[in-house]
C-alpha positions in Angstrom: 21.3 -1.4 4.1 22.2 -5.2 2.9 18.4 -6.7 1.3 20.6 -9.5 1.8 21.4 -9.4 5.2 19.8 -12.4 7.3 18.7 -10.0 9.7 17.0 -7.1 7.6 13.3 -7.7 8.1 10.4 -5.7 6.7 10.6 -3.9 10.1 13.6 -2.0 9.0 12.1 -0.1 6.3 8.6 0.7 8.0 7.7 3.9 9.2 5.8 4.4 12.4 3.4 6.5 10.6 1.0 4.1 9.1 -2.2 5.6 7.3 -4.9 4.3 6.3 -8.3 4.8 5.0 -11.8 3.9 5.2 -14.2 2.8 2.3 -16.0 5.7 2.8 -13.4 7.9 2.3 -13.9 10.6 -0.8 -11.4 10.0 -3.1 -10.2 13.5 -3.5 -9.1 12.9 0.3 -7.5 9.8 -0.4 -5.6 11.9 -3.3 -4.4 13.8 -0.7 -3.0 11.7 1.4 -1.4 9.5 -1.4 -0.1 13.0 -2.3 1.1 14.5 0.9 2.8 11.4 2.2 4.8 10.3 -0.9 2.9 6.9 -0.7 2.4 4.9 -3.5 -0.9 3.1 -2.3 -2.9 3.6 1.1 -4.9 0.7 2.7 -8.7 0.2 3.1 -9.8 -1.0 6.4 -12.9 -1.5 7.5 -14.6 -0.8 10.9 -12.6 -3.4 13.2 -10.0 -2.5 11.3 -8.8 -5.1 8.8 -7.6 -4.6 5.6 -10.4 -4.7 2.3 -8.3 -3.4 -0.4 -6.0 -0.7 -1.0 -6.2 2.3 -3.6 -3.2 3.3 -5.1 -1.9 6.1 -6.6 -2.7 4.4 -10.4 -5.9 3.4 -9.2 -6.7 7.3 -8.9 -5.3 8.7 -12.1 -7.1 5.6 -13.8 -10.6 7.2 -12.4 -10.0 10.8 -12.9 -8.5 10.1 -16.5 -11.4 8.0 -17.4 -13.5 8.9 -20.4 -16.3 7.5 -18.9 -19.4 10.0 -18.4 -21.0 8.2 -15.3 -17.7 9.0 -13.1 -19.2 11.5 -10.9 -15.5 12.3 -8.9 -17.1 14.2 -6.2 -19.4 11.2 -5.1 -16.1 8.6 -5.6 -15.0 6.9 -2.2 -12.3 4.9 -1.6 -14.7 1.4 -2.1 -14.9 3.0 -5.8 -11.2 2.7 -6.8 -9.7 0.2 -4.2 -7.9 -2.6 -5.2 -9.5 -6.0 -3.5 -6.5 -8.2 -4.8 -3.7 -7.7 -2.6 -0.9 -9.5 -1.3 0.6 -9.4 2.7 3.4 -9.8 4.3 4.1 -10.4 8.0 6.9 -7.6 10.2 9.1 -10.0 10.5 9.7 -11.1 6.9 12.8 -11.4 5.4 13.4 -8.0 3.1 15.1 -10.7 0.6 12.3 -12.6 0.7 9.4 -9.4 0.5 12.2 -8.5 -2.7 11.7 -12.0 -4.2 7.9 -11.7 -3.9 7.5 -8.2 -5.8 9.9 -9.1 -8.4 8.1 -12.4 -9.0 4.9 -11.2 -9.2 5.3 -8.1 -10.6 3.7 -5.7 -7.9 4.4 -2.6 -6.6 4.0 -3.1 -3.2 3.0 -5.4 -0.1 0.7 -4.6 2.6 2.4 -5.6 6.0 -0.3 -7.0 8.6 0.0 -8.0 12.1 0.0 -11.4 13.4 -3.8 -11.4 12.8 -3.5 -11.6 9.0 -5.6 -8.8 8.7 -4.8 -5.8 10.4 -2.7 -3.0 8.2 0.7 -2.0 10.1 2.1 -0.3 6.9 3.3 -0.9 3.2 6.3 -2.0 1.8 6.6 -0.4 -1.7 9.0 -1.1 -4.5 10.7 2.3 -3.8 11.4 1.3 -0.3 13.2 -2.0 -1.0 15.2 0.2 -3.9 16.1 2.8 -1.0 17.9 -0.6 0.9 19.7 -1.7 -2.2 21.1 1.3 -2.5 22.1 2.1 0.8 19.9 4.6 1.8 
């Protein structure tokens, strides 16, 4: 896949698996998942179902690597360890565009939301716009 085509959108590289967490979600779970699924961050929704933060799989090593005595790992929930500074993207962006925006500023990956703003549909990671340059 072309990142420069005009018609490659974000849609293209999203799976129709999305996963997501809660705040209250022990972090060992959210291990897991991060683990299982090959995904480099999971978002944090809240009841209705918008996006809070997202933890990452750095955000977890960070914790659990930690010299800090207080860190009780078996109590930690997702609302521990998430990340509340986060940066979205609509479905229908432009993957030369969602490119531009992570090499700008530096990230690893976006959260796509529905029309709504708020509401996770996935996550665009550096990996996956890597995986279109090269053709995959």
């Amino acid at each position: 896949m072309d990142v420069a085509r005009a018609d490659s959108t974000v849609a293209t590289l999203l799976s129709s698996d999305t996963i997501v967490v809660w705040p209250d979600t022990p972090v060992s779970e959210v291990a897991a998942l991060l683990d299982a699924s090959g995904a480099s961050g999971i978002p944090v929704v809240d009841w209705s179902g918008y996006l809070v933060g997202v933890v990452s799989q750095l955000d977890i090593v960070r914790v659990r690597a930690s010299d800090n005595l207080l860190v009780d790992w078996s109590r930690l929930c997702a609302r521990h360890v998430m990340s509340q500074a986060w940066l979205t993207v609509a479905i229908d962006t432009a993957l030369e565009d969602a490119a531009r925006l992570v090499a700008s500023l530096n990230v690893h990956r976006l959260v796509v939301v529905e029309d709504d703003g708020e509401s996770p549909i996935g996550v665009l990671s550096a990996t996956d716009l890597l995986g279109a340059i090269a053709g995959r």
